[in-house]
N, C-alpha and C positions, 0 to 999 in steps of 0.2 A: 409660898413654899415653907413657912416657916408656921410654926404651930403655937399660941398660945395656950395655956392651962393645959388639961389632958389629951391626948391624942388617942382616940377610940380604939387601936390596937392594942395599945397597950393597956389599956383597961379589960381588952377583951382578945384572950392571945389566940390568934387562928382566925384573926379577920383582918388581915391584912388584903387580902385580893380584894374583899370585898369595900373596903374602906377606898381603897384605890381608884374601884369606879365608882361608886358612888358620889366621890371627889371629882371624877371627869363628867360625869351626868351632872352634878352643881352646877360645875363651873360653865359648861354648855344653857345651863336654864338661866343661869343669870347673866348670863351674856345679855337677854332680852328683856328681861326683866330685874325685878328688885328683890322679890321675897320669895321661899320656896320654900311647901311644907309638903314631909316624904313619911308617911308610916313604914317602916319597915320592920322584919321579924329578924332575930338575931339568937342563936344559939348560944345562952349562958350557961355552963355548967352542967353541961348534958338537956337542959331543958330552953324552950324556947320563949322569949320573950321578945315585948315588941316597943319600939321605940319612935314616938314622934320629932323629927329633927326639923327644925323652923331653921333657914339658911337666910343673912341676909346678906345683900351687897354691898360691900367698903368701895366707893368712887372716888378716884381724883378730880382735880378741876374742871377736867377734860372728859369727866363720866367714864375713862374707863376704870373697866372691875382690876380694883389691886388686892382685896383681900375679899375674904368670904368670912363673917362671924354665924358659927355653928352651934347652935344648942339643943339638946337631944334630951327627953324628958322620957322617960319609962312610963307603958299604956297600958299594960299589957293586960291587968283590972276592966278598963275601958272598953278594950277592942275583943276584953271575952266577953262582958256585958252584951256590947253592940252587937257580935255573933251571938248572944242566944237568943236578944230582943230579934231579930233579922230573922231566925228560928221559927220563933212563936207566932211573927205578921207573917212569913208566910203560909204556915199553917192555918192560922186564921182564914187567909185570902182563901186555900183550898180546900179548907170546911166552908165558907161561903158557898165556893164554887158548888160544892158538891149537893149542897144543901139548895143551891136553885137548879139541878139539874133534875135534882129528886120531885122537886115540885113541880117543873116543865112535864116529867114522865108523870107524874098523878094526875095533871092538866091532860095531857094527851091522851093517855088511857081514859080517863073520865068523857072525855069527847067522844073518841073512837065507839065505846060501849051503847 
């Protein structure tokens, strides 16, 4: 319950619901496990930006989760790269595709004839 360093509302005012569950989704993931890593998009300043948060589990003796340490890294560079590289393969894929369909119909025409 208690917050070291900055607490993501207030670095970012209007994300308060959001911070909320994202905090109940955590704490649910690492119930089971140890590490958790969430890209999420976030609305700064009229524009949208995206942020990697790597969540680790704080255990007592007894393994259960007492604390959650959170750190959130700004992607947003990254994950527009990776959307246009995602862009370009599958264009690629579907100029392949179309490029051996064109040749199956030369193939079959040339047959048929």
């Amino acid at each position: 319950d208690r917050v070291v360093g900055s607490c993501w509302p207030e670095l970012v005012p209007g994300e308060e619901e959001v911070c909320r569950r994202q905090q109940a989704f955590t704490v649910a993931a690492l119930t089971e496990q140890n590490l958790s890593v969430v890209d999420m998009p976030t609305r700064v300043g009229g524009r949208t930006e995206w942020f990697r948060w790597t969540e680790e589990a704080v255990r007592d003796d007894a393994g259960r989760l007492v604390a959650v340490r959170s750190t959130g890294v700004e992607i947003t560079e990254l994950y527009e790269m990776r959307t246009q590289l995602t862009s370009v393969i599958d264009a690629m894929a579907e100029a392949r595709a179309l490029g051996r369909r064109e040749v199956l119909e030369q193939l079959h025409n040339g047959a048929v004839q």
